[in-house]
N, CA, C, O and CB atoms as a CASP TS submission, in Angstrom:
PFRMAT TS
TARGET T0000
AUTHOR 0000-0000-0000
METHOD Language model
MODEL 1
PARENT N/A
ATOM      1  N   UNK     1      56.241 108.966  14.572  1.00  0.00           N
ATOM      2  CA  UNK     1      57.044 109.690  15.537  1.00  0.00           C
ATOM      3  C   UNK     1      57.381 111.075  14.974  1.00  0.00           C
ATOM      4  O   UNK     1      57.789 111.421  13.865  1.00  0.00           O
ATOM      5  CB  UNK     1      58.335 108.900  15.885  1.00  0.00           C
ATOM      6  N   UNK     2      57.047 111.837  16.213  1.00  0.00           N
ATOM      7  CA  UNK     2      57.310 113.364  15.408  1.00  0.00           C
ATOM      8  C   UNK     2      59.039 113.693  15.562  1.00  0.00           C
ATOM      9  O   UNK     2      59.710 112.969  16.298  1.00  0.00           O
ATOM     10  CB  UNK     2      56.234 114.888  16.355  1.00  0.00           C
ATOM     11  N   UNK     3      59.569 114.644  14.933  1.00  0.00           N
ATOM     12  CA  UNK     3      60.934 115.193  15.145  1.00  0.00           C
ATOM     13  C   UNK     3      60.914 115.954  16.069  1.00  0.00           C
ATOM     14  O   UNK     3      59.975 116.742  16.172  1.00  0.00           O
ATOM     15  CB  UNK     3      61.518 115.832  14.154  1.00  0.00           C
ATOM     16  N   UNK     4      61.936 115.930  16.991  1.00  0.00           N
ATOM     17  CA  UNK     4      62.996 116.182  18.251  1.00  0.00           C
ATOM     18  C   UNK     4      63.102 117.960  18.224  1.00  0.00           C
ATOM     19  O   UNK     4      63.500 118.607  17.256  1.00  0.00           O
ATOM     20  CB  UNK     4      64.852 115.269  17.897  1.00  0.00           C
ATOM     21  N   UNK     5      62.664 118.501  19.465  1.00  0.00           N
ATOM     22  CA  UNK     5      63.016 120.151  18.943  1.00  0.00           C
ATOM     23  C   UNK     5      64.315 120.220  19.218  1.00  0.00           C
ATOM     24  O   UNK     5      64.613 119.552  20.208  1.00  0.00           O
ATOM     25  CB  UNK     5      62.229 121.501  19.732  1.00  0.00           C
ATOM     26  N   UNK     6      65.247 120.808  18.685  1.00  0.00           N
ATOM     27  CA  UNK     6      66.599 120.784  18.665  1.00  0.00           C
ATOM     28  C   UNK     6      67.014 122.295  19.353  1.00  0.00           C
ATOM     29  O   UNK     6      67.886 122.307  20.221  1.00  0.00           O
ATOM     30  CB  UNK     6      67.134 120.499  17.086  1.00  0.00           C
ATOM     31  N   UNK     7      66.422 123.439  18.974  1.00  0.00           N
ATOM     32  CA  UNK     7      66.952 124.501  19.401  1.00  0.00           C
ATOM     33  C   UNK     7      65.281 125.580  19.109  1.00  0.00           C
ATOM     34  O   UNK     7      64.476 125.423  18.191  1.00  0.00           O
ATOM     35  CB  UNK     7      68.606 124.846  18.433  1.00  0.00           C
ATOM     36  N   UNK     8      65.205 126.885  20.535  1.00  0.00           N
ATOM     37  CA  UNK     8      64.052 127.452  20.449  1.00  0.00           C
ATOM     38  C   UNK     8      64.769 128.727  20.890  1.00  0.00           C
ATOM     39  O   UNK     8      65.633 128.955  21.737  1.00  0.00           O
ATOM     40  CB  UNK     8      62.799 126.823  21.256  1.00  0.00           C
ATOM     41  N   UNK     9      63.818 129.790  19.644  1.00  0.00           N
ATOM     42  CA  UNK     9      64.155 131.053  19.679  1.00  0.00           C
ATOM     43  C   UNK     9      62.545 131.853  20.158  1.00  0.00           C
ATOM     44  O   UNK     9      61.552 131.602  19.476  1.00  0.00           O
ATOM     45  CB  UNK     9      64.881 131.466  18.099  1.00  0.00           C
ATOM     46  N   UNK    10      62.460 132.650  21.177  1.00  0.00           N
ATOM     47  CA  UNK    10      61.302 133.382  21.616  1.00  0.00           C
ATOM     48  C   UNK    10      61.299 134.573  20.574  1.00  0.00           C
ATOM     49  O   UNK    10      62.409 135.087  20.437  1.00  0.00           O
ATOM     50  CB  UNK    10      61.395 133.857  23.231  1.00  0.00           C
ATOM     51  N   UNK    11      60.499 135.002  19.973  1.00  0.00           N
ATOM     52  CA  UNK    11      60.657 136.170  18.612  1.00  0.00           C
ATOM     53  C   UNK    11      59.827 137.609  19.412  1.00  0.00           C
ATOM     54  O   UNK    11      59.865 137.804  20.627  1.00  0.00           O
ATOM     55  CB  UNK    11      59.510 135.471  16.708  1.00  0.00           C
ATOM     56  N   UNK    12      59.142 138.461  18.461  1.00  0.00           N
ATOM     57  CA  UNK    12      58.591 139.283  19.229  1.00  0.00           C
ATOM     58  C   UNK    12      56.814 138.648  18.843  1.00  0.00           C
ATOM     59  O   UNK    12      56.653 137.546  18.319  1.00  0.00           O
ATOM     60  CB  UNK    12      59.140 141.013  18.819  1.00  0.00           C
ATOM     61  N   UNK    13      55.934 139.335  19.120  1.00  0.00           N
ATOM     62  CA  UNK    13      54.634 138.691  19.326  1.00  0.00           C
ATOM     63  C   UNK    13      54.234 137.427  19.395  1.00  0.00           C
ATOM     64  O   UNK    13      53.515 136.815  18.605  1.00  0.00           O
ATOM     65  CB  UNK    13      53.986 139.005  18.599  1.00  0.00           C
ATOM     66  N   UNK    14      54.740 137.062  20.390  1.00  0.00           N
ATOM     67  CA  UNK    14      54.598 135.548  21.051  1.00  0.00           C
ATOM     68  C   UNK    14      54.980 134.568  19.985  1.00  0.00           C
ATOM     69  O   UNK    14      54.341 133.530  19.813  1.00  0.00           O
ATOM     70  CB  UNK    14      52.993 135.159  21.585  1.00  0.00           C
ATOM     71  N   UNK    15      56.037 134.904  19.261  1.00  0.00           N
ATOM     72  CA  UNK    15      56.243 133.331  18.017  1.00  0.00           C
ATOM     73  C   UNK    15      57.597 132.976  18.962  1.00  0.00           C
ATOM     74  O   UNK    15      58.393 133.708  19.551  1.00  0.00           O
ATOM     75  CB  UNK    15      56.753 133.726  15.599  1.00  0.00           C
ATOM     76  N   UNK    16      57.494 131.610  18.841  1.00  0.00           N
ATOM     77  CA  UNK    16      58.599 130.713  18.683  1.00  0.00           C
ATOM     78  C   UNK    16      59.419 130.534  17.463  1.00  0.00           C
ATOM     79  O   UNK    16      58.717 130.203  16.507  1.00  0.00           O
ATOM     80  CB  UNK    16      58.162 129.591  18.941  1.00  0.00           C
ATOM     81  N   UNK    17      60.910 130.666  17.137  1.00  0.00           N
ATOM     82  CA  UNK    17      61.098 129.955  15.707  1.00  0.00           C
ATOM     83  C   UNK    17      62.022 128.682  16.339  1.00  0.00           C
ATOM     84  O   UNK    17      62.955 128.646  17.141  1.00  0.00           O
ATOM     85  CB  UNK    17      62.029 131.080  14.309  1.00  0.00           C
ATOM     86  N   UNK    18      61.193 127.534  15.476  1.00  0.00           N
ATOM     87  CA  UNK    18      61.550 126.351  15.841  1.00  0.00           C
ATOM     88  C   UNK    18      62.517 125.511  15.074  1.00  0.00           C
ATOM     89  O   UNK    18      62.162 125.507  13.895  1.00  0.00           O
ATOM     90  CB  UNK    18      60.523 125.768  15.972  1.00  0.00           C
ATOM     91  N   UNK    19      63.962 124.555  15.325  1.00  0.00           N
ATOM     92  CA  UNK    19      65.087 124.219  14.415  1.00  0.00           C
ATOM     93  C   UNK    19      64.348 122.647  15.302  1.00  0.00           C
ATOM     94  O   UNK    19      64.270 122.585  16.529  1.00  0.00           O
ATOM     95  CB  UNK    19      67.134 125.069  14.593  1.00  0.00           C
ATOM     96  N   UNK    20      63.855 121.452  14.308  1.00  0.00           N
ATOM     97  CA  UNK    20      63.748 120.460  14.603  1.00  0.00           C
ATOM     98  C   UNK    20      64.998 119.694  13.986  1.00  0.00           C
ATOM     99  O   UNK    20      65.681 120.128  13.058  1.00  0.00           O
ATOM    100  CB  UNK    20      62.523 120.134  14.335  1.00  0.00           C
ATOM    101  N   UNK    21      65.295 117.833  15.005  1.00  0.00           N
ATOM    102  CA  UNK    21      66.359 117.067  14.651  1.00  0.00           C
ATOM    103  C   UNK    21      66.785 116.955  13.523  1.00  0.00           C
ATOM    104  O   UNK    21      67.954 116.848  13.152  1.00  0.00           O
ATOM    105  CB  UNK    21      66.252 116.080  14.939  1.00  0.00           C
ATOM    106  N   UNK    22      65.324 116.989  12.609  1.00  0.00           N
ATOM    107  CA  UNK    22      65.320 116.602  10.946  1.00  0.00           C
ATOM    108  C   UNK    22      65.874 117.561  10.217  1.00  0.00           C
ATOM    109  O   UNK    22      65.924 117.259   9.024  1.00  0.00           O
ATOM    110  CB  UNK    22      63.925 116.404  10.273  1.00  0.00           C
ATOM    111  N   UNK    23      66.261 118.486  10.453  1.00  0.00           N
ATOM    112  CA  UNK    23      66.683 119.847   9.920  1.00  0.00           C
ATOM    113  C   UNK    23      65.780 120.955   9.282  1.00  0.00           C
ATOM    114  O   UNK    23      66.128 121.866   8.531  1.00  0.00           O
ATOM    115  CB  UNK    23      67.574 119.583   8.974  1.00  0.00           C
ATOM    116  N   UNK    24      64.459 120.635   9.792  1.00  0.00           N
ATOM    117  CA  UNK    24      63.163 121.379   9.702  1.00  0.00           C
ATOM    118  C   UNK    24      62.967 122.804  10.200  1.00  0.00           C
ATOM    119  O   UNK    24      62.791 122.556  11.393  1.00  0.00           O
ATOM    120  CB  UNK    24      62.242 120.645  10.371  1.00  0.00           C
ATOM    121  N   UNK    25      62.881 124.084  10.102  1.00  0.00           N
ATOM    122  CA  UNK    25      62.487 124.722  10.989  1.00  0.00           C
ATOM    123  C   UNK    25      60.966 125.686  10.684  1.00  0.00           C
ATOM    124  O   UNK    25      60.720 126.070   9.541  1.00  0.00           O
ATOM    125  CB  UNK    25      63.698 125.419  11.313  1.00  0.00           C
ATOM    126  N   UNK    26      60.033 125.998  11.850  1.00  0.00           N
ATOM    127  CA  UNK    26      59.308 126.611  11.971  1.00  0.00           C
ATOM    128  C   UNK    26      59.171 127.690  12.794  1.00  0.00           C
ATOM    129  O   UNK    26      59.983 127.901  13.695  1.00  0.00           O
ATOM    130  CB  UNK    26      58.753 126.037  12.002  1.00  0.00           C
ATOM    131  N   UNK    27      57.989 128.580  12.528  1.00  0.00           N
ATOM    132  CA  UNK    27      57.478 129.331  13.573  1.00  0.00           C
ATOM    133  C   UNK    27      56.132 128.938  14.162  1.00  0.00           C
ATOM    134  O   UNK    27      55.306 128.356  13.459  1.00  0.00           O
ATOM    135  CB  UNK    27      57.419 130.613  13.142  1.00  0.00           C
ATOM    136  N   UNK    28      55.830 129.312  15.734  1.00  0.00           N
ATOM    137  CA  UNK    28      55.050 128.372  15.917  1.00  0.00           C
ATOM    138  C   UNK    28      54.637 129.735  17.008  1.00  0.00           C
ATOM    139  O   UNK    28      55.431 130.179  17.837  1.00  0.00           O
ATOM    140  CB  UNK    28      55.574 126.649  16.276  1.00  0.00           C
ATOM    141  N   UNK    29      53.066 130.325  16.770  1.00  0.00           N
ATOM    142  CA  UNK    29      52.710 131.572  17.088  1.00  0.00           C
ATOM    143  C   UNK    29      51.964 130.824  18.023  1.00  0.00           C
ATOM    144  O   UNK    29      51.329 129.779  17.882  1.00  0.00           O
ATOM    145  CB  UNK    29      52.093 132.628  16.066  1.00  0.00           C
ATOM    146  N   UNK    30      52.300 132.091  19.740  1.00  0.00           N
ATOM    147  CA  UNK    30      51.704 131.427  21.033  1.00  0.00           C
ATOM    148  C   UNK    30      50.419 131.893  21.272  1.00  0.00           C
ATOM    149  O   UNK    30      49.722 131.164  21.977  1.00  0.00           O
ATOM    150  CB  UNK    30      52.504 131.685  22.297  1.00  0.00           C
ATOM    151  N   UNK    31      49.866 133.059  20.807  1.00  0.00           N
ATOM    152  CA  UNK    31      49.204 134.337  20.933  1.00  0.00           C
ATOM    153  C   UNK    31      48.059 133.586  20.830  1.00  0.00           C
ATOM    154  O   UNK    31      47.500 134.110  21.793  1.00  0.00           O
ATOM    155  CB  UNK    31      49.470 135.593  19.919  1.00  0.00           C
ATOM    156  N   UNK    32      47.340 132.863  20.477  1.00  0.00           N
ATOM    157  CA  UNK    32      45.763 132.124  20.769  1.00  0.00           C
ATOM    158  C   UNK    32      45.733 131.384  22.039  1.00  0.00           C
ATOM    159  O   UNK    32      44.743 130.988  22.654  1.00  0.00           O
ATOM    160  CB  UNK    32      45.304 130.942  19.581  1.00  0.00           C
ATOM    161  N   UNK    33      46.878 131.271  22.309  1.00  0.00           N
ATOM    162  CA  UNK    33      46.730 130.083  23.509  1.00  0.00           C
ATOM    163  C   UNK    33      47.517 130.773  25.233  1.00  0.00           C
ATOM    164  O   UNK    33      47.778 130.258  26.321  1.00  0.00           O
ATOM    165  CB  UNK    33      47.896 128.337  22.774  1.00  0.00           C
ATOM    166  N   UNK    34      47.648 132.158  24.635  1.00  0.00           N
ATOM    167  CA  UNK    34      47.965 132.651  26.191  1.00  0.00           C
ATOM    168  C   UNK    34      46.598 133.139  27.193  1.00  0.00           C
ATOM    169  O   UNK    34      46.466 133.994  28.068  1.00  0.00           O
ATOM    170  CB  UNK    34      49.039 134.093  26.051  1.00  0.00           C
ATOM    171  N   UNK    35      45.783 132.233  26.638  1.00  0.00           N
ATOM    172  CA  UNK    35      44.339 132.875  27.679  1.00  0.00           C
ATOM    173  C   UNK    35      43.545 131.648  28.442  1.00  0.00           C
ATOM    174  O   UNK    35      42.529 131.581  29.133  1.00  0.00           O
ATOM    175  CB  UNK    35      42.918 133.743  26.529  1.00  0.00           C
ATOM    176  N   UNK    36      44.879 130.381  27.792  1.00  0.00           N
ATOM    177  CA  UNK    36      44.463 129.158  28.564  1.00  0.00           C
ATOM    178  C   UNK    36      45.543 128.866  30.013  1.00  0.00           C
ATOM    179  O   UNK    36      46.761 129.044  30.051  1.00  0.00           O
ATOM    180  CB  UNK    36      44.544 127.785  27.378  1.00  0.00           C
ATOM    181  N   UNK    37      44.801 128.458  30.930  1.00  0.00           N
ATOM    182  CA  UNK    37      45.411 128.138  32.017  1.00  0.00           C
ATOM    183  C   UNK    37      47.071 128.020  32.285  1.00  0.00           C
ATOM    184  O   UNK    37      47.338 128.619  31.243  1.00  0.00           O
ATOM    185  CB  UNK    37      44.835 127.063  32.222  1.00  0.00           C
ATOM    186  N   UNK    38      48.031 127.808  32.693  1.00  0.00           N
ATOM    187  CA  UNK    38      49.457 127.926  32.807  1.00  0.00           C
ATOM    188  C   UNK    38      50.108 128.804  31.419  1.00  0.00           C
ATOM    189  O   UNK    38      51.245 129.274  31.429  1.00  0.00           O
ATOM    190  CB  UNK    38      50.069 126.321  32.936  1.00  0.00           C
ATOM    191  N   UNK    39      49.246 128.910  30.352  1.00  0.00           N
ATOM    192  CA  UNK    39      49.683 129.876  29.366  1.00  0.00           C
ATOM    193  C   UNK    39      49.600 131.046  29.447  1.00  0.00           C
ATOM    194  O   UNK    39      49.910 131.704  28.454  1.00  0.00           O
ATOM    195  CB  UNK    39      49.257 129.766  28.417  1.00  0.00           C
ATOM    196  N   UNK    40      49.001 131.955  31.072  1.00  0.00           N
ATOM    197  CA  UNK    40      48.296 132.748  30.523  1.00  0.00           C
ATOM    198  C   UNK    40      49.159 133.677  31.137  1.00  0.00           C
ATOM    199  O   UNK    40      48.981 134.895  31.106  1.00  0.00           O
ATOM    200  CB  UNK    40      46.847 132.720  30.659  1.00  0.00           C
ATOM    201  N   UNK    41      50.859 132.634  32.153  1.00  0.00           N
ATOM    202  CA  UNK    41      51.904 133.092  32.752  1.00  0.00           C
ATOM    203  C   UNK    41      52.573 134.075  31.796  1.00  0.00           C
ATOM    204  O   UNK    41      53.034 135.193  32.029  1.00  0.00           O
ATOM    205  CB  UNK    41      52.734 132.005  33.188  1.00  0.00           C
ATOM    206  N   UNK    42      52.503 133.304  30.542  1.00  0.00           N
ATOM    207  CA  UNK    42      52.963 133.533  29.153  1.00  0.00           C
ATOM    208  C   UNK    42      52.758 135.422  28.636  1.00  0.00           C
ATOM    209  O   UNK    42      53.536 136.184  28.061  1.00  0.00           O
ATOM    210  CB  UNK    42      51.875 132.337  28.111  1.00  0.00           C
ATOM    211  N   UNK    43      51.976 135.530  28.933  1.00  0.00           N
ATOM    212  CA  UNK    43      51.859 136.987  28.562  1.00  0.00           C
ATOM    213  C   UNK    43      52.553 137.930  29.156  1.00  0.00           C
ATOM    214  O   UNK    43      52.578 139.004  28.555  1.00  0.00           O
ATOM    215  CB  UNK    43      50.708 137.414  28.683  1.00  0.00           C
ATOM    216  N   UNK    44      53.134 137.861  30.168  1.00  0.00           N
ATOM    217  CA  UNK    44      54.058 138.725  30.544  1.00  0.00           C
ATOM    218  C   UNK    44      55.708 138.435  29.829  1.00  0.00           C
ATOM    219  O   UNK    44      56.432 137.461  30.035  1.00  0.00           O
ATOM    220  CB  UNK    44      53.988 138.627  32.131  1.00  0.00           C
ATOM    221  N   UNK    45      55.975 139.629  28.950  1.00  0.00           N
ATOM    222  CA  UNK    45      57.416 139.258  27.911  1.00  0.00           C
ATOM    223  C   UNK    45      58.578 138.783  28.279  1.00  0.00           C
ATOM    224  O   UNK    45      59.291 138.175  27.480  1.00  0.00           O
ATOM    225  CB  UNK    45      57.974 140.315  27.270  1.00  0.00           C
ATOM    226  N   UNK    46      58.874 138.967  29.359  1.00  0.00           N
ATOM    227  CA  UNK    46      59.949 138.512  30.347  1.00  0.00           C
ATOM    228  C   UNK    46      59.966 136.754  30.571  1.00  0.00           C
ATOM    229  O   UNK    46      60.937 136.087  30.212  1.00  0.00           O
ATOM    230  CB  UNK    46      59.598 139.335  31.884  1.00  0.00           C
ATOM    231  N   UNK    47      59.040 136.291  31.059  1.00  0.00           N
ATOM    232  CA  UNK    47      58.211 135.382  31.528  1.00  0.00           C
ATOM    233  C   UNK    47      58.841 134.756  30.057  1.00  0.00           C
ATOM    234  O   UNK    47      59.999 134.338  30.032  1.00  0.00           O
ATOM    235  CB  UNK    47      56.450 135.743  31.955  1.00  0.00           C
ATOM    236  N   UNK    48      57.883 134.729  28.710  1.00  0.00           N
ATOM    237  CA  UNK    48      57.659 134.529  27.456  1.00  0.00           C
ATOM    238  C   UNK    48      59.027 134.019  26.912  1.00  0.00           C
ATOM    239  O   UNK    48      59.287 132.922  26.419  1.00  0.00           O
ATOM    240  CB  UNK    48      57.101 135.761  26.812  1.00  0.00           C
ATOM    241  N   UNK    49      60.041 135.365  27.181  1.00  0.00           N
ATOM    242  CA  UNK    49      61.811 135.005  26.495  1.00  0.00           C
ATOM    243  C   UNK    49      62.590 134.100  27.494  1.00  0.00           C
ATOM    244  O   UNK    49      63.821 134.131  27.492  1.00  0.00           O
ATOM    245  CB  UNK    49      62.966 136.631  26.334  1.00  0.00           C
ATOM    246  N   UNK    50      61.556 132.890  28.777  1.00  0.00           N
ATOM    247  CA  UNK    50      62.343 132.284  29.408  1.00  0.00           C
ATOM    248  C   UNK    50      62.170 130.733  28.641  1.00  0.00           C
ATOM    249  O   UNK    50      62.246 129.736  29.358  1.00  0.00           O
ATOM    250  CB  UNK    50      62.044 132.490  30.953  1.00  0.00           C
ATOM    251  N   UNK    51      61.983 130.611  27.463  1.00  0.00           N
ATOM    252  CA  UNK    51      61.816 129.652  26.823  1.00  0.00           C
ATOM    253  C   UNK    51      62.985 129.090  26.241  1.00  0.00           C
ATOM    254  O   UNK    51      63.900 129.648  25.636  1.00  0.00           O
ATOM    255  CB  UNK    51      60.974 129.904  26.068  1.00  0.00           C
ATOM    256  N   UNK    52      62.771 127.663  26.576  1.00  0.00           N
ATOM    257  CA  UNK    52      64.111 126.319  26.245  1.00  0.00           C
ATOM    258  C   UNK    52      63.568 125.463  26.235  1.00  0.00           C
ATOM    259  O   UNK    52      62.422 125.218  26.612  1.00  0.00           O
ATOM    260  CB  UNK    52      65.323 125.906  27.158  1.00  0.00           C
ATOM    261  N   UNK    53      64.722 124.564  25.563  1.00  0.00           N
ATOM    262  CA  UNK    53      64.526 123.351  25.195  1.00  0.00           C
ATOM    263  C   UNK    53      64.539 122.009  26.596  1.00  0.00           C
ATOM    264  O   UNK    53      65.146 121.969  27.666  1.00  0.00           O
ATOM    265  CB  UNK    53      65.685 123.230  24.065  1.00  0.00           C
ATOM    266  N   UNK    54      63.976 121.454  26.212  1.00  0.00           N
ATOM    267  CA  UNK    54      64.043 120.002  27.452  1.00  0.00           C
ATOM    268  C   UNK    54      63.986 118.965  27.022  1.00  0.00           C
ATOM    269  O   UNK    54      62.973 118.755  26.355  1.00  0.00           O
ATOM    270  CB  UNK    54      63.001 119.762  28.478  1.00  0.00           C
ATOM    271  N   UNK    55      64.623 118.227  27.109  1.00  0.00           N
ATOM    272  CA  UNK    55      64.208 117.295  26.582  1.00  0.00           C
ATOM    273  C   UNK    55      64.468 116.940  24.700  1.00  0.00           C
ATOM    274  O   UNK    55      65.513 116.986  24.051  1.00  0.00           O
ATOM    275  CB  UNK    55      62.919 117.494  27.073  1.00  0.00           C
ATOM    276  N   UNK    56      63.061 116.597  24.259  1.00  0.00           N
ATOM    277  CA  UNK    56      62.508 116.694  22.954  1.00  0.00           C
ATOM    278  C   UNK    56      61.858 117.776  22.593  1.00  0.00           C
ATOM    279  O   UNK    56      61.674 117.986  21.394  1.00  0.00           O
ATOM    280  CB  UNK    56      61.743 115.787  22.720  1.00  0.00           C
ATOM    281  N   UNK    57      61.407 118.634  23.535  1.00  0.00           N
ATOM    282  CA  UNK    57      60.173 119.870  23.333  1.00  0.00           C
ATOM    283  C   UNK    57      60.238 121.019  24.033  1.00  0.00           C
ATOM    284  O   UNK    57      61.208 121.096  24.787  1.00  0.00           O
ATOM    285  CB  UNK    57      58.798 119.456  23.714  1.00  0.00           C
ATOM    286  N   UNK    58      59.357 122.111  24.006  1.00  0.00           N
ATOM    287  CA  UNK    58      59.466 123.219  24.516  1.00  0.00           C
ATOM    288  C   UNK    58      59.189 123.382  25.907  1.00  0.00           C
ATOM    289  O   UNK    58      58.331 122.595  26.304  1.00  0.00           O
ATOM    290  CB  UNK    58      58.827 123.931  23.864  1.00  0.00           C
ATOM    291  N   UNK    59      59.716 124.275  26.903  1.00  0.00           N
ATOM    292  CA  UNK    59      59.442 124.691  28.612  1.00  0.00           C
ATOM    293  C   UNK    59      60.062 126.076  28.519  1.00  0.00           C
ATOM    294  O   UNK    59      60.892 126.629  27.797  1.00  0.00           O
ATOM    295  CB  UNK    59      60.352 123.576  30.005  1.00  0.00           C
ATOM    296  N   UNK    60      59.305 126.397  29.560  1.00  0.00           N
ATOM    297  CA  UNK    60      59.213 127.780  30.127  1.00  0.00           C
ATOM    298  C   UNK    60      59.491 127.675  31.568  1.00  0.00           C
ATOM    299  O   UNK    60      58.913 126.737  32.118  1.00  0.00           O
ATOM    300  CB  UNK    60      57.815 128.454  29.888  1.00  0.00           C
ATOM    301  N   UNK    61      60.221 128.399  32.295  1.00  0.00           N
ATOM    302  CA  UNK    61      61.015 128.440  33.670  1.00  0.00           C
ATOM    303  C   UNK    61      59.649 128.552  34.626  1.00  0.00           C
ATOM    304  O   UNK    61      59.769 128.302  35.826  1.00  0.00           O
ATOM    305  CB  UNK    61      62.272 129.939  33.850  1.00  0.00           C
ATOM    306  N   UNK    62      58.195 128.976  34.016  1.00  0.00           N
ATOM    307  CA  UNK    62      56.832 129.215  35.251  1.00  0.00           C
ATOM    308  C   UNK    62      56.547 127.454  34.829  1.00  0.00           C
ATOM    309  O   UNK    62      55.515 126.996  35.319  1.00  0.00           O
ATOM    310  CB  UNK    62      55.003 130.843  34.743  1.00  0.00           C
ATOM    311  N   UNK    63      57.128 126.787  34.237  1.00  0.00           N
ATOM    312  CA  UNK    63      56.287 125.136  34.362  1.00  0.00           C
ATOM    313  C   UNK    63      55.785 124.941  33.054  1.00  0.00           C
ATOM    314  O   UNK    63      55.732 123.774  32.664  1.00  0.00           O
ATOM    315  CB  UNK    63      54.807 124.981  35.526  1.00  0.00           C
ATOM    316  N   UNK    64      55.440 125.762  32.360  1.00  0.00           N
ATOM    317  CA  UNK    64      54.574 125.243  30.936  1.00  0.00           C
ATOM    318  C   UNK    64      55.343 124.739  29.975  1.00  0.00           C
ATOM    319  O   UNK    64      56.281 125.405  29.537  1.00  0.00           O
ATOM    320  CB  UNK    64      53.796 126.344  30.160  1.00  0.00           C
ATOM    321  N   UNK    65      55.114 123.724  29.591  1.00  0.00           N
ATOM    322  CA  UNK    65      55.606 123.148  28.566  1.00  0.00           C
ATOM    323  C   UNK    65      54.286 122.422  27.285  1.00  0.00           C
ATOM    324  O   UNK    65      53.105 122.181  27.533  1.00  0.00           O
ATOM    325  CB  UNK    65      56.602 122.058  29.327  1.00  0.00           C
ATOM    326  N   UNK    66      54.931 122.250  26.118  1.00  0.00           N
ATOM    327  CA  UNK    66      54.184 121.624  25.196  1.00  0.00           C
ATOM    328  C   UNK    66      54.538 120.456  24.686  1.00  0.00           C
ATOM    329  O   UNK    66      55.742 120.205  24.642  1.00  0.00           O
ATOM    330  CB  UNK    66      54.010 122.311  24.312  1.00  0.00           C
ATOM    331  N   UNK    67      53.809 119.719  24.309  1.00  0.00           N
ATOM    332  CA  UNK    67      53.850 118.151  23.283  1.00  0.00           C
ATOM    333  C   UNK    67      54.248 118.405  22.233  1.00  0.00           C
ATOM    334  O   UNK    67      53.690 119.203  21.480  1.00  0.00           O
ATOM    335  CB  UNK    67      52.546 117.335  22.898  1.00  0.00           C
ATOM    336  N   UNK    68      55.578 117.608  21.897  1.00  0.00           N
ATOM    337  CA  UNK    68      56.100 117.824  21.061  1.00  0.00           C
ATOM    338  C   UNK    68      55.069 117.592  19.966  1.00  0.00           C
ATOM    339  O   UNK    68      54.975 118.582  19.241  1.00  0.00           O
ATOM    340  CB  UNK    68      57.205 117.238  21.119  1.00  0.00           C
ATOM    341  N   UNK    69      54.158 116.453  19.575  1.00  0.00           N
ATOM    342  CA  UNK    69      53.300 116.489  18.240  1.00  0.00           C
ATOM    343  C   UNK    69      52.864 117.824  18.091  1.00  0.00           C
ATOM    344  O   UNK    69      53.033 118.416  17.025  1.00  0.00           O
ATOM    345  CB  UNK    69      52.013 115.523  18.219  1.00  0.00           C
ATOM    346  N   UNK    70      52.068 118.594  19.511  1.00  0.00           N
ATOM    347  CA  UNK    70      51.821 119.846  19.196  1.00  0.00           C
ATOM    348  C   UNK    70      52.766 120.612  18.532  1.00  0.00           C
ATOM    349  O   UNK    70      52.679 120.841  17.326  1.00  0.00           O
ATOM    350  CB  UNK    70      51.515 120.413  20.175  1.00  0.00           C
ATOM    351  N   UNK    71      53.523 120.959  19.123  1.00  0.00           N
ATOM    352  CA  UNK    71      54.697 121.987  18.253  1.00  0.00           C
ATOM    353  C   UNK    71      55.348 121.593  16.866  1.00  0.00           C
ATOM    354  O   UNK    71      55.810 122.445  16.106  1.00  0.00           O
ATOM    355  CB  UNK    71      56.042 122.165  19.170  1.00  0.00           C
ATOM    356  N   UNK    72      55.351 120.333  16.613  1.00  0.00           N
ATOM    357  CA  UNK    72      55.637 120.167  14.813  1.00  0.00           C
ATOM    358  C   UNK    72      54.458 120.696  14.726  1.00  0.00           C
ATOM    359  O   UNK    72      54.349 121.919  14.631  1.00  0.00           O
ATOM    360  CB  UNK    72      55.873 118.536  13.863  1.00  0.00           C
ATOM    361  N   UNK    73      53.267 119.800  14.743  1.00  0.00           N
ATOM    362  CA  UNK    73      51.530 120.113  13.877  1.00  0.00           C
ATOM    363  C   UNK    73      51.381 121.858  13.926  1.00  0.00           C
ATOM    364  O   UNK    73      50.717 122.627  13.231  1.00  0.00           O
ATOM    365  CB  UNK    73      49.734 119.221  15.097  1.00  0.00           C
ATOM    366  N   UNK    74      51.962 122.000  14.643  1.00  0.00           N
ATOM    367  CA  UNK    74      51.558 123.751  14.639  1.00  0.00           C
ATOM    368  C   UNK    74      52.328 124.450  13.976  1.00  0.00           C
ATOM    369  O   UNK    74      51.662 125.244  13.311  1.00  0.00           O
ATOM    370  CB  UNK    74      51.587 124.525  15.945  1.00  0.00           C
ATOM    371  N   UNK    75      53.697 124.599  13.765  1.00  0.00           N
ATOM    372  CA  UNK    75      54.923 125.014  13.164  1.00  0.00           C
ATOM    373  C   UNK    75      54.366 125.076  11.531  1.00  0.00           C
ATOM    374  O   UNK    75      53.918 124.267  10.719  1.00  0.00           O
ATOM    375  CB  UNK    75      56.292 123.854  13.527  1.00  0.00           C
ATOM    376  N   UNK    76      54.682 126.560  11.568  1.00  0.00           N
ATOM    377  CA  UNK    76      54.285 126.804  10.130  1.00  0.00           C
ATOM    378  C   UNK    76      55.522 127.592   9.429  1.00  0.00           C
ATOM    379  O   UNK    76      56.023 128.551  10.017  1.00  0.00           O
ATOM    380  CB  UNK    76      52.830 127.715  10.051  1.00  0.00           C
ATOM    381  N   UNK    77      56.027 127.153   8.106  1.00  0.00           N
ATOM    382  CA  UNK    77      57.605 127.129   7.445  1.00  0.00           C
ATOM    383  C   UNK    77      57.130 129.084   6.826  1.00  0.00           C
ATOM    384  O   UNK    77      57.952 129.749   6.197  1.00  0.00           O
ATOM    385  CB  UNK    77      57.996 125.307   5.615  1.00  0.00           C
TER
END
C-alpha cells in the first residue's frame, strides 16, 4: 500500500511538491505528461495552480486526476 497524499503545492514549471501521510515529501514534475490526453488541459498555468487534494491523491478542477502509486513512484526527494 502506497502513502496517502496529505497536502499539494503547484510550483513553477509544472512540479508538484508533494507532503505524503508518512511524513515523506516529494516533487513530482508534470512536464512529460502534459501532451497526453486530459493532461494536455494542464498546460495552461491557471488551469495547472487549480491543483488539490481528494481523497488519497492528486485532482485538478478540468477532471484530471492521478493514482496515487503513480505519484509516490514518481516523487523524487
Amino acid at each position: 500500500m502506497f502513502p496517502s497524499v496529505k497536502k499539494v503545492t503547484a510550483g513553477n514549471n509544472y512540479q508538484l511538491t508533494i507532503e505524503f501521510d508518512n511524513g515523506e515529501t516529494g516533487i513530482l514534475d508534470m512536464k512529460p505528461f502534459l501532451e497526453t490526453g486530459i493532461f494536455k488541459k494542464l498546460k495552461e498555468p491557471n488551469v495547472f495552480k487549480q491543483v488539490h487534494v481528494s481523497f488519497d491523491t492528486v485532482e485538478w478542477d478540468s477532471g484530471a486526476d492521478l493514482d496515487p502509486e503513480f505519484v509516490y513512484s514518481n516523487c523524487h526527494t
